[in-house]
Structures are given as structure tokens and as C-alpha cells.
C-alpha positions in Angstrom: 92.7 45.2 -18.4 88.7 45.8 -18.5 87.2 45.6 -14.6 83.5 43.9 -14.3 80.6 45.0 -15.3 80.1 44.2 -11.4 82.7 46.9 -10.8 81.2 49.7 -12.6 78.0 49.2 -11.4 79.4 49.8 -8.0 81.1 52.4 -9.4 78.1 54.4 -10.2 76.8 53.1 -6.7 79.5 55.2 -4.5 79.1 58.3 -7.0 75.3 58.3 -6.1 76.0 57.7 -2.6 78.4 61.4 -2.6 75.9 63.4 -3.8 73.5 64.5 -0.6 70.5 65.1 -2.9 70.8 61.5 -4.5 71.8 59.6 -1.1 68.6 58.6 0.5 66.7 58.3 -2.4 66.0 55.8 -5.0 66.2 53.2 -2.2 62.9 51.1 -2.2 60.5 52.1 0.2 62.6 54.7 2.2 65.0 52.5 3.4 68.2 54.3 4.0 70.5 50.8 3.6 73.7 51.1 1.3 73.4 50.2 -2.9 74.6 47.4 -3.6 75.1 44.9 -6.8 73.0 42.4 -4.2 70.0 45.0 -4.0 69.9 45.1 -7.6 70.4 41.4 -8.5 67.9 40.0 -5.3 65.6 42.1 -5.0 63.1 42.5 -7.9 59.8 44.0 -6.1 61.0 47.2 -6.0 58.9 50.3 -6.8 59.2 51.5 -10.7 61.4 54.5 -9.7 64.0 52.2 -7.8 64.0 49.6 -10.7 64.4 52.3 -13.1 67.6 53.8 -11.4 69.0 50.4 -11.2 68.8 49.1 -14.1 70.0 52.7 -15.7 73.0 52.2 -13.5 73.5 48.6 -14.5 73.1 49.7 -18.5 75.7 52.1 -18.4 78.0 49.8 -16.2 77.7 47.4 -19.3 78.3 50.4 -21.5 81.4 51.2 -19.6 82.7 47.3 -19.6 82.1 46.9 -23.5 83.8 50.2 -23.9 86.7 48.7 -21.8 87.0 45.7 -23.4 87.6 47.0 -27.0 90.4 49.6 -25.9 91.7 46.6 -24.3 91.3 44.3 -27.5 92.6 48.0 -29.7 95.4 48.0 -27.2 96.6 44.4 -28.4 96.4 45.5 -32.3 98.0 48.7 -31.8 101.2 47.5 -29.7 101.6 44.4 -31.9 101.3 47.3 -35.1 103.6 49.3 -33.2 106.0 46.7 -32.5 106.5 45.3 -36.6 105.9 48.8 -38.1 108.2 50.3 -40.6 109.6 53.1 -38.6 112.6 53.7 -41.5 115.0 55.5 -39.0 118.9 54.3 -39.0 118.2 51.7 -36.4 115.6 50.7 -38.5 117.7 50.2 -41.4 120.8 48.8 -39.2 118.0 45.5 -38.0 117.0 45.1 -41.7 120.3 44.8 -42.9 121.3 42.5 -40.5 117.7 40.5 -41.2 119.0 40.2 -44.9 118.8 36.3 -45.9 121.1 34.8 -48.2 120.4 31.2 -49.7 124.1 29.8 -50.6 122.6 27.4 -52.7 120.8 29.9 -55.2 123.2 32.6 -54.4 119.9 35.0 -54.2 118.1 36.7 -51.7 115.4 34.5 -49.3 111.9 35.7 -51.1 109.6 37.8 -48.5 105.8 37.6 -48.0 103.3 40.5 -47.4 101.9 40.1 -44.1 98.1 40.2 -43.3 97.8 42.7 -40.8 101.0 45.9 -40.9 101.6 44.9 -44.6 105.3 45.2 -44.2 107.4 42.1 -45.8 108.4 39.4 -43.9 109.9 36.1 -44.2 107.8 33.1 -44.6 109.6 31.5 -42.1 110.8 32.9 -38.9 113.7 30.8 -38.7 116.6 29.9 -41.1 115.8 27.5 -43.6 118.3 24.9 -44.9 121.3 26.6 -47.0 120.1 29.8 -45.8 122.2 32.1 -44.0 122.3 36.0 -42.2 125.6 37.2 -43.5 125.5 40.4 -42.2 126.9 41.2 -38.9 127.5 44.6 -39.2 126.0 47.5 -40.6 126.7 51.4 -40.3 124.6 54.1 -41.3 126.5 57.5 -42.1 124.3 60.4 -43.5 125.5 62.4 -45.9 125.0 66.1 -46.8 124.3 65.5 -50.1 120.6 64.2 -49.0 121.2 60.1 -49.2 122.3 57.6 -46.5 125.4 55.7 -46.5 124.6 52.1 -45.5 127.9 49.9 -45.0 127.4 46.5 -44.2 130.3 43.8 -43.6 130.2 39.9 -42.6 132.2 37.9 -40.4 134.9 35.1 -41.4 137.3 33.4 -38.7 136.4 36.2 -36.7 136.8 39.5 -38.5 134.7 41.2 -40.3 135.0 41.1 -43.9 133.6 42.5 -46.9 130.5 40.6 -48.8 131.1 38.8 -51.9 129.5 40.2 -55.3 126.9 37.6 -55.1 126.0 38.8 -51.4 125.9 42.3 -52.5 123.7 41.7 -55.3 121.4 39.8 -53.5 121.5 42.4 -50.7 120.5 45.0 -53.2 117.5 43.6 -54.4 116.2 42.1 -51.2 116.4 46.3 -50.2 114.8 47.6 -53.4 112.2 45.0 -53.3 111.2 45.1 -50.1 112.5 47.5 -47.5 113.6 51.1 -49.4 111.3 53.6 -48.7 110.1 55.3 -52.1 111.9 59.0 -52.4 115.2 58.2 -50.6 118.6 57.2 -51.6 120.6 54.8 -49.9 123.9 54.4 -51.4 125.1 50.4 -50.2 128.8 49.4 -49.8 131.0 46.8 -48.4 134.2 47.3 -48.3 138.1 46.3 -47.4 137.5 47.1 -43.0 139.9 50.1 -41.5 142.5 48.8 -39.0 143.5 49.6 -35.5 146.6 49.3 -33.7 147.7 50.4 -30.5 150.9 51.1 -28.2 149.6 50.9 -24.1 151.1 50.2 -21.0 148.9 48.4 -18.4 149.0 48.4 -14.7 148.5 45.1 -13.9 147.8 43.1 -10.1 149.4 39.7 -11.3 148.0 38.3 -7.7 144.3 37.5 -9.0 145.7 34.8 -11.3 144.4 36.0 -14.4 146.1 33.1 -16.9 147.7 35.0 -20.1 146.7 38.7 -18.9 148.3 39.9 -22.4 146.1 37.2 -24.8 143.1 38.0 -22.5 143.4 42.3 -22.6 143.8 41.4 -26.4 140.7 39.5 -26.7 139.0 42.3 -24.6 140.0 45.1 -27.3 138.9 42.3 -30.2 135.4 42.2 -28.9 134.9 45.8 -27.9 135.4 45.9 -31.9 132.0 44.2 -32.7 130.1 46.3 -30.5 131.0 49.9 -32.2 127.9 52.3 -32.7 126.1 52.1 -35.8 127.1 55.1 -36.8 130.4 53.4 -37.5 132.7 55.8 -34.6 134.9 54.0 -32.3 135.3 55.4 -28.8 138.1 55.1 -27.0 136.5 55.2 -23.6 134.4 51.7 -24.8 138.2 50.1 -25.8 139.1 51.4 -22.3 136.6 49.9 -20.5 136.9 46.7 -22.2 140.6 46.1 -20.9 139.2 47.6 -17.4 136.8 44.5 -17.3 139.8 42.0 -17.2 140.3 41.1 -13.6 144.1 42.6 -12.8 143.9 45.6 -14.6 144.4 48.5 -12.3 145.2 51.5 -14.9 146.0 52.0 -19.2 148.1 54.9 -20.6 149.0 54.9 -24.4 147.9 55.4 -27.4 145.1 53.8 -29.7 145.6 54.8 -33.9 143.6 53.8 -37.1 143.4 54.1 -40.8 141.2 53.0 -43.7 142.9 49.6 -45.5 143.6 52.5 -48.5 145.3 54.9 -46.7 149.1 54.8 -45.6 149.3 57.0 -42.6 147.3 56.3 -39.2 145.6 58.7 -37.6 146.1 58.7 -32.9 143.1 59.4 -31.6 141.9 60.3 -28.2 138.2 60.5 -28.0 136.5 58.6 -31.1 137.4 57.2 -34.6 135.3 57.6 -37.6 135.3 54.4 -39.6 135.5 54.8 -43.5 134.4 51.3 -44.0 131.7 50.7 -41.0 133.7 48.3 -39.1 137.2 47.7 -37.7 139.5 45.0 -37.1 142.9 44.9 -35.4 146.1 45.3 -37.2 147.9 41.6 -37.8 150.9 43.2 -37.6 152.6 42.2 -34.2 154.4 45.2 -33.6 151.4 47.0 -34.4 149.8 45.2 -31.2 152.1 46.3 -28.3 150.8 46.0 -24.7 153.5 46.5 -21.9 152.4 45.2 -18.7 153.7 46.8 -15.4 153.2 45.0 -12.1 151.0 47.3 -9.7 152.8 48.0 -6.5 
């Protein structure tokens, strides 16, 4: 934030007042008293020389303030730029996906608006207008060799995530083209059928701490460490982990976690990460395909 022009003038005051040659002089009629802001402001009888150092010094401390002032006022423009610029990086693209509006009375895109100062496209509005909605929960990015980025995007019903209808994806399309895709680059979209998890653990478990239905509550942990997979679509195991570490009880976890695509027959055990084919993941609804044995902790 810019100081005073009181403070700068000051400023040049005590960088006078180093230099030995400059110390003593300019000081009206050889008085050896400290500058000050008071001398120049009170005292207007001073000899030309004096009046001409002073108000040099209290020109450039102007100089110096204005100066401030606008890096201060550029400052402003610059973060606010800075903060709504198109940076077009997978994060990027994850927010924007997940900014998509979808008007369920039109079945089309929300219209965007160019704004004033970045330019970029925005929404009239910055909140949900009636029958609109943000269907997209979840989006994965996943480059591919071949030069053009995978975008996978899913929405949640009772829960799960789900693929988008055909209106959705249509809608999502063209909001993209329209408005957000880059010129030059290739992003292929799909929403598709999720991959499923299942899993086969024991769990040490202190039954003393009273947690109520410890087997529900460990399998409403591994639900929710589900929504929060990296947008790059890979499931660690160490985040399922730590989600069923977080229920009060748990003392220790040994087993197995495996997953597939919804296509594919055969599930593939992991141990340190899974790489979704579809961007998201939900848990098998097969109950033997959800098998947590507790074991009292001695």
C-alpha cells in the first residue's frame, strides 16, 4: 500500500542527513537543527537555496507517492486478471467442466457473456437461475499420446456417480466449443458407464469408543474417499486407507482392494493406485463383493 507523500519527503530528509557533505547544509541561515516535514511546511522565509532544496525534495516525494499509488491501483487489475484468466491447464479444464450449466427446462446449455475487462466468458449471473442446474460433479483429465486430451465428466444420482444423458452431453459440447476450447487443441469428451470397486479387508477394531455400526460407518468412509479421487482419474489406495483410519476404533486394515471397468469381466487387485477407465468409481452393489471382517483389538 502507497506510504505519504509526508513519508517520502522524510525519506529523502534522512538520506541527506547520511551524506557528511550534504548534512549541515541547506539549513537556513547555518542552523545545524534536524529536516523536517515541519521546517518545510512552517517556515517559508527561508533563503532561495534552502527553499529550493525543499521544495525539490517535496516534488520528488510527490513523484514517488503518485508512482506508488498506480503500482498499487496496477496491483488491483493485475491480481483480479490473474485470478479469472484463462490459464487452459487440466485444473483449468476440470473447474470449467464442473462450471457447465444445464437449464432442464430448455435442455441446452446456460448462454455466457463476454466480460469487460479479461474477455473470458462468463455467466450473466453468478448464481443458479431457476431450472438451472451444475450437473457435473466429476471430471478427469487423461492425456493422451496421440496429442488430444481426454476429458471424462460424470454426474451424481442417489449418490453415485453416473453417466450424463444425451441431452447433457450435447449441451456440454457446445457450451465447450463456444466458449471455453482453446483454438488448435483436441479434447476428446466422454461420459460413460463408472468402473467398480470391491474389496475383501479385515479391520482391527477397539469396540470400547462406542462407534455405533463400525461396519456401515468404515463403509461410508471408503464411499466418500470415492468422490475425492485426483483428477487424473487414479485411485490410491493409501487415500481409501486413510479414510477407514479416520473412523474412531480403527486400530489397523489388511486385505485387498480390486477394480474393473463396467465392460470388462475380470478385476484387477491393486496395491498402490487404480487407473479409472471412466474417470470415476463407485462401489460394487454386490454384497459379497463388500466384505469387511472386523477383529476386536486386544
Amino acid at each position: 500500500m502507497a506510504k505519504s507523500i509526508a513519508f517520502y519527503y522524510n525519506q529523502l530528509v534522512d538520506l541527506k542527513h547520511t551524506q557528511s557533505v550534504l548534512r549541515n547544509q541547506l539549513l537556513p541561515n547555518g542552523d545545524s537543527s534536524v529536516e523536517n516535514l515541519d521546517s518545510l511546511l512552517s517556515e517559508l522565509n527561508s533563503s532561495s537555496k534552502v527553499g529550493i532544496w525543499r521544495l525539490w525534495a517535496w516534488i520528488m516525494a510527490t513523484f514517488a507517492w503518485i508512482t506508488d499509488t498506480s503500482f498499487d491501483t496496477a496491483r488491483v487489475d493485475l491480481q483480479y486478471t490473474a485470478d479469472t484468466a484463462l490459464v487452459g491447464n487440466n485444473r483449468w479444464l476440470v473447474d470449467v467442466a464442473k462450471d457447465f450449466r444445464y437449464n432442464t427446462a430448455t435442455n441446452n446449455m446456460v448462454p455466457l457473456v463476454i466480460d469487460a475487462m479479461t474477455k473470458a466468458s462468463v455467466y450473466a449471473n453468478p448464481t443458479l437461475q431457476p431450472n438451472e442446474i451444475r450437473p457435473i460433479t466429476v471430471a478427469t483429465v487423461i492425456k493422451s499420446n496421440a496429442g488430444f486430451t481426454n476429458l471424462l465428466i460424470a454426474k451424481t444420482v442417489s449418490g453415485n456417480f453416473a453417466k450424463l444423458n444425451i441431452n447433457e452431453m450435447n449441451a456440454f459440447r457446445d457450451y465447450l466449443t463456444k466458449y471455453k476450447q482453446f483454438a488448435g487443441t483436441n479434447i476428446q469428451i466422454n461420459s460413460q458407464d463408472g468402473d467398480i470397486l470391491k474389496y475383501n479387508l479385515s479391520v482391527r477394531f477397539d469396540f470400547t469408543l462406542g462407534t455405533p455400526n463400525p461396519e456401515v460407518a468404515i463403509k461410508t468412509a471408503i464411499i466418500n474417499a470415492l468422490k475425492n479421487i485426483d483428477f487424473n482419474g487414479k485411485l490410491e489406495r493409501l487415500k481409501l486407507d486413510d479414510a477407514i483410519q479416520a473412523v474412531p476404533g480403527v486400530q489397523g486394515i489388511t486385505g485387498t482392494y480390486s477394480a474393473r471397468g463396467f465392460d470388462n469381466l475380470g478385476y484387477i487387485t491393486f496395491q498402490d493406485f487404480y487407473q479409472t477407465l471412466s474417470g470415476y468409481i463407485n462401489v460394487s452393489n454386490v454384497p459379497s463383493e463388500q466384505t469387511i471382517t472386523l477383529i476386536a483389538n486386544d
